[in-house]
C-alpha positions in Angstrom: -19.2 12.4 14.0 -22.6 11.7 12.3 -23.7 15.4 12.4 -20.5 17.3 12.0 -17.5 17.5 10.1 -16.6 14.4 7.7 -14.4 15.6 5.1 -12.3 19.0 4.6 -10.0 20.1 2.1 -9.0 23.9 2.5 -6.2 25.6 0.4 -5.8 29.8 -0.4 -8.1 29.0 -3.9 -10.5 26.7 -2.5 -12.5 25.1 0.0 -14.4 22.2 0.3 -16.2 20.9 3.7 -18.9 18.3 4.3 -20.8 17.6 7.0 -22.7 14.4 8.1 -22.2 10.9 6.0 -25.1 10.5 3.8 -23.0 7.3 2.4 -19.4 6.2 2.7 -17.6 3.9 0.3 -14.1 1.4 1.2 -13.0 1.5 -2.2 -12.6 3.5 -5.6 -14.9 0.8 -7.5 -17.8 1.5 -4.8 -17.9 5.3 -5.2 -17.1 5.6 -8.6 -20.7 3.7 -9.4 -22.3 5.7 -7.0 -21.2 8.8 -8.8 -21.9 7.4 -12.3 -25.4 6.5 -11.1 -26.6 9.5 -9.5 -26.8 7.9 -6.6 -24.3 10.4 -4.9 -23.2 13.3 -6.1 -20.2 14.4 -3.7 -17.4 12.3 -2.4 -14.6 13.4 -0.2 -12.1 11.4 1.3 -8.6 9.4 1.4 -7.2 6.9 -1.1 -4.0 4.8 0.7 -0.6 4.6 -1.1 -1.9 0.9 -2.6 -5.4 2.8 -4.2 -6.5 -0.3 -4.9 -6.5 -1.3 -1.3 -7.6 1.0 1.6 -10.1 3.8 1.1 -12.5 6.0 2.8 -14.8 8.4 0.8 -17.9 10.1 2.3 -20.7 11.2 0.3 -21.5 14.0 2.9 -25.1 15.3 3.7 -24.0 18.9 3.4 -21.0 20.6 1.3 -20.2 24.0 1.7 -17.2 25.8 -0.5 -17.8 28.8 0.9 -16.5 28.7 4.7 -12.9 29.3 5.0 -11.1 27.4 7.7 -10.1 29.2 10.7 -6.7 28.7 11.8 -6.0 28.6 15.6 -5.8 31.3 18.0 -2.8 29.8 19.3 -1.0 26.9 19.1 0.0 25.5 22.8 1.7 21.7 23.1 -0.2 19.2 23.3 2.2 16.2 23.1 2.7 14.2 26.4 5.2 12.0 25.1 6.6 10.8 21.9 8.4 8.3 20.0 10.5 8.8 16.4 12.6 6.1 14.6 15.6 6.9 15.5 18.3 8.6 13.2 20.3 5.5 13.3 17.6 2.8 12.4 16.4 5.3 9.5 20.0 5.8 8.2 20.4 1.9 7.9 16.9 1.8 5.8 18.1 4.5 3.6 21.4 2.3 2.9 19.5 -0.4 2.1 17.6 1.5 -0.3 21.0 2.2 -2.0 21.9 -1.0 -2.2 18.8 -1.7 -3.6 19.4 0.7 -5.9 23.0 -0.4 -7.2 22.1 -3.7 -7.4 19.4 -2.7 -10.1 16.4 -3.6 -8.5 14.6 0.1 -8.6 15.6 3.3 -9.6 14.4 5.6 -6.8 12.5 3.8 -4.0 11.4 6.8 -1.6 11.9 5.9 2.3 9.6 7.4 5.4 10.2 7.1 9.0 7.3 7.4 11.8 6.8 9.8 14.7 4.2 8.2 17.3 2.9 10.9 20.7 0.5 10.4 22.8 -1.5 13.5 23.7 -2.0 15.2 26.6 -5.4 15.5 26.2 -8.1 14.4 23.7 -8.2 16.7 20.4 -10.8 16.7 17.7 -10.3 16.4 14.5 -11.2 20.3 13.7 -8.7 20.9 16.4 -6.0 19.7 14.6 -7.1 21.2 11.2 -7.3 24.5 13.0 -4.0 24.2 14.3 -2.3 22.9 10.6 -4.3 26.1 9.4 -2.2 28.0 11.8 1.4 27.1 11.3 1.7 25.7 7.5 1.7 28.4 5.6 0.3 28.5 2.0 -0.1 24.4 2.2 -3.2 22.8 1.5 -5.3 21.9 4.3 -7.0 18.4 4.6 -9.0 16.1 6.7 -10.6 12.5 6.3 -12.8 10.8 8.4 -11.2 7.3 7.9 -14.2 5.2 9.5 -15.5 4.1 5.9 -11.6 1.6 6.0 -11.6 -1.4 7.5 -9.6 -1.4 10.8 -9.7 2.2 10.6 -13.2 3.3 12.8 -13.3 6.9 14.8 -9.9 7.4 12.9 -9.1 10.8 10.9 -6.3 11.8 8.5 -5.3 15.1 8.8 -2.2 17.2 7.3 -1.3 19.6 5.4 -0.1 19.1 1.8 2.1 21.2 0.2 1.6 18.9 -3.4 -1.1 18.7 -5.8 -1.5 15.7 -7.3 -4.2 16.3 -9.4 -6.8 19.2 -10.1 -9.6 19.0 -12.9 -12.0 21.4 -14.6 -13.8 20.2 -17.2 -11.1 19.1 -19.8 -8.5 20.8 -18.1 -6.3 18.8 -15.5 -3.1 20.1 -13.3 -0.1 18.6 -11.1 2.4 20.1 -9.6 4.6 17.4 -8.5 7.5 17.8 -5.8 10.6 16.0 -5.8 14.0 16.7 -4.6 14.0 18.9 -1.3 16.5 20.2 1.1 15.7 22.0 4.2 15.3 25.7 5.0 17.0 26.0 8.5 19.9 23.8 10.4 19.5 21.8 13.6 19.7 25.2 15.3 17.0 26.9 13.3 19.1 29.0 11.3 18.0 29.9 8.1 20.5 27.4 5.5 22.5 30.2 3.4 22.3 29.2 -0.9 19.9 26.0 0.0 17.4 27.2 -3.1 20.3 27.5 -5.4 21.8 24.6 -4.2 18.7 22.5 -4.8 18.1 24.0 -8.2 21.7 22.8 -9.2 21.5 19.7 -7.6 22.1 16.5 -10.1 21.0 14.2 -7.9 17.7 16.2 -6.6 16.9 17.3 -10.4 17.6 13.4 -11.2 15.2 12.7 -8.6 12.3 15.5 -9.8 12.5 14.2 -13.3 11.6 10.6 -12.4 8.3 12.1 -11.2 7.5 14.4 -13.9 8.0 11.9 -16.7 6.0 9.3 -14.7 3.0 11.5 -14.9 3.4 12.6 -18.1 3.8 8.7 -19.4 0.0 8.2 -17.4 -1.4 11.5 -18.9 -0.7 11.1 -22.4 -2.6 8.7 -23.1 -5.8 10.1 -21.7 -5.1 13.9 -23.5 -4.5 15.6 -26.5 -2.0 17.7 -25.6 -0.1 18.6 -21.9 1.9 21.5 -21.3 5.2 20.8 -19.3 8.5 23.2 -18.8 12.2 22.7 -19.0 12.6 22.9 -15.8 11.1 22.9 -12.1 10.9 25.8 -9.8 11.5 26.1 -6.5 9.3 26.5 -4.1 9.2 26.6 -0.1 6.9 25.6 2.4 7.3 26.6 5.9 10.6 23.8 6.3 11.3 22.7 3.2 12.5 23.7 -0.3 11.3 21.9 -2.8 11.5 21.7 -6.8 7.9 21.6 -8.5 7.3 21.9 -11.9 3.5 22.6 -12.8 2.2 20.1 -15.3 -1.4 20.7 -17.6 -3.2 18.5 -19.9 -6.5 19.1 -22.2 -8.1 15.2 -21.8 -9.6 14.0 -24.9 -12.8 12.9 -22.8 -13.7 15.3 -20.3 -15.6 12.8 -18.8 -12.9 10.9 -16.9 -13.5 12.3 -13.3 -10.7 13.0 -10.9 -11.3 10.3 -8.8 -10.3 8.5 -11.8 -7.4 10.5 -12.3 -6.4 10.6 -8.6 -6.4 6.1 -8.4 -4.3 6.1 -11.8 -1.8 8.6 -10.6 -1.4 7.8 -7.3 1.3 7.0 -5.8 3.8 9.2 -7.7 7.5 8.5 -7.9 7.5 11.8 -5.2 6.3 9.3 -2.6 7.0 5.6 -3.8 9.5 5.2 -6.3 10.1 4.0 -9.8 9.5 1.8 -10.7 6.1 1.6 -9.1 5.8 -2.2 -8.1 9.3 -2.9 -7.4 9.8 0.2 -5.4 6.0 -0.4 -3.4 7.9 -3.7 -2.7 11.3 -2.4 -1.0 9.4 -0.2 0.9 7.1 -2.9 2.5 10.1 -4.9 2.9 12.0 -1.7 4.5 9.3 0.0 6.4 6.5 -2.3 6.8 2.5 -1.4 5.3 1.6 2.0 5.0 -2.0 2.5 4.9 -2.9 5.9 4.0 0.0 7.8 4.1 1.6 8.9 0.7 -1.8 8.1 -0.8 -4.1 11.2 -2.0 -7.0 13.0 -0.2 -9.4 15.1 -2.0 -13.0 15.2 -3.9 -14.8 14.5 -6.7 -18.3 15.7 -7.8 -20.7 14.8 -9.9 -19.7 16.6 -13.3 -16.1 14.6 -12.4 -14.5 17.9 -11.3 -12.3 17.6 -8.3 -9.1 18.3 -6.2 -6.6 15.8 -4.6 -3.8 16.4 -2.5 -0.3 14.1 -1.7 -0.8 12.5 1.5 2.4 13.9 3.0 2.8 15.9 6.0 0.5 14.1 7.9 -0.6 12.4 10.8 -3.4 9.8 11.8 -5.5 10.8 14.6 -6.9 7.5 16.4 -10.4 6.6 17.8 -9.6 7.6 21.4 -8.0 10.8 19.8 -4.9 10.6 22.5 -2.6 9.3 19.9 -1.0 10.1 16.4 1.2 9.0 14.2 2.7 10.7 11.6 5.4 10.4 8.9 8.1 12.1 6.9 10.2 10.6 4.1 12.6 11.3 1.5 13.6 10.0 -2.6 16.5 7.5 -2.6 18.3 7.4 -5.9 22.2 6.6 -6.5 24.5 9.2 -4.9 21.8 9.7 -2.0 24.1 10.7 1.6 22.4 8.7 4.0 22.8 11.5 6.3 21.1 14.2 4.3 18.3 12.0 4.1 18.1 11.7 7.9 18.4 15.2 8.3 15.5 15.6 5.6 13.2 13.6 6.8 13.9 15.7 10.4 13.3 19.3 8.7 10.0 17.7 7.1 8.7 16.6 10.5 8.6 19.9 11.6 5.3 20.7 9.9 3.1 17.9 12.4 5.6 19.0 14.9 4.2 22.6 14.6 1.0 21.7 14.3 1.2 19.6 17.6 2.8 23.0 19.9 7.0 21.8 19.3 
């Protein structure tokens, strides 16, 4: 898509689109010179869960943060046919994980299963953003053209992300991790009576959320003089989900580390992989298989180093024929998990592609 859309990123504070590729960059290294020359001074895109693997950033010909995205008129299905691993298969992965676990190898390792369709007709990538727009709530809205990765030509990544990894003004950075979730409605779409309260006194789920937080804190401190976290997380729901956040600033000592910076040290967080990090990257590979860009980040990053970036969650790649997606939902292993709760997270937190896709 030369002359349209390349790169979006649209929340209820912000937006961020480019059009046209002026330049595009498979890895951190390549568009962080480009930035600290001049040579660029705009890139939007996707890191994968490795960030020093895949990537796709676009230096765009054209940004505008000015043009809100438009959510669908209406949201019809478009699936023809589809495929999920099945409750079974994930249930053994997630007793793996706790075996992994007990036997002292990782702390948390967090486990995703995969939804493949086929669609009944082809859909462009503002398509799909429109229709995210229209049934995710307060999420964050984001699209990557992934062309710029190996393996990865006429592909998008498109979701909508209801975590913030990483925001940056000036000195000034922000997360607002999530960790430990529990869904809104039952199997029959009833709301879940007390599951907020539940979740907030959950040991296991506050066990889970604290893993995260002090992981980010660890990679902040050295980087600032002084960063701001509460006792405890809030909770906070997306359209599906409940989920415990708890909003994390920082004042950096040198303004001018960019977020792009930010976004390849702190990415992936314990939310998504595990801790810690290397042992729990391995289990998954070993469990799941490779990833690509799922649970990495998408966002921006401009020339003055400011920028936003997103969790890669709720999410689904769009492929070059755009007939087929695949998407992913997963949840934190750590000891005490109930393999079954896990299956039935992971099914609540397929409901946001699910929507998005007409059911």
């Amino acid at each position: 898509m030369p002359a349209g859309l390349s790169f979006l990123l649209s929340n209820t504070e912000f937006n961020a689109r480019g059009s046209g590729v002026r330049a595009s960059f498979g890895t951190v290294d390549q568009a962080r010179d480009a930035l600290a020359s001049g040579a660029v001074d705009f890139v939007g895109g996707a890191l994968g869960f490795d960030t020093d693997g895949l990537a796709s950033l676009i230096a765009p010909e054209h940004v505008d943060f000015t043009a809100a995205l438009r959510p669908a008129p209406t949201v019809d299905p478009m699936v023809a046919d589809m495929l999920v691993t099945p409750d079974a298969v994930h249930r053994e992965r997630v007793v793996a994980a706790i075996a992994a676990i007990d036997a002292g190898e990782v702390e948390k390792v967090v486990i995703a299963r995969s939804l493949d369709a086929r669609l009944s007709a082809p859909a462009t990538p503002e398509e799909l953003l429109a229709r995210f727009a229209a049934t995710a709530g307060g999420a964050t809205i984001f699209g990557a053209d992934l062309s710029a990765a190996p393996g990865h030509a006429g592909a998008w990544l498109i979701g909508a992300s209801p975590e913030l990894l990483l925001r940056k003004r000036g000195a000034t950075v922000q997360c607002i991790p999530y960790a430990g979730s529990a869904p809104k409605f039952d199997a029959a779409g009833r709301p879940v009576a007390g599951a907020a309260e539940s979740l907030r006194r959950s040991e296991k789920d506050l066990r889970e959320h604290a893993y995260v937080v002090d992981y980010l804190r660890e990679l902040l401190a050295p980087l600032c003089d002084e960063i701001v976290v509460p006792d405890r997380p809030q909770t906070i729901a997306t359209s599906h989900v409940w989920h415990l956040a708890t909003p994390i600033t920082g004042t950096l000592t040198d303004p001018s580390v960019t977020s792009l910076d930010l976004a390849a040290r702190l990415s992936p967080t314990p939310a998504v992989c595990g801790t810690p990090t290397a042992a729990a990257a391995r289990i998954i590979g070993e469990i799941e298989g490779t990833r690509d860009f799922y649970a990495g980040t998408a966002g921006w990053c401009d020339a003055s180093g400011d920028g936003e970036w997103v969790v890669s969650i709720r999410c689904l790649e769009l492929d070059a024929s755009r007939t087929r997606v695949r998407a992913w939902a997963g949840g934190g292993i750590v000891a005490g998990s109930d393999p079954d709760a896990e299956v039935a997270e992971t099914t609540a937190k397929f409901q946001t592609v699910l929507s998005a896709l007409g059911g």
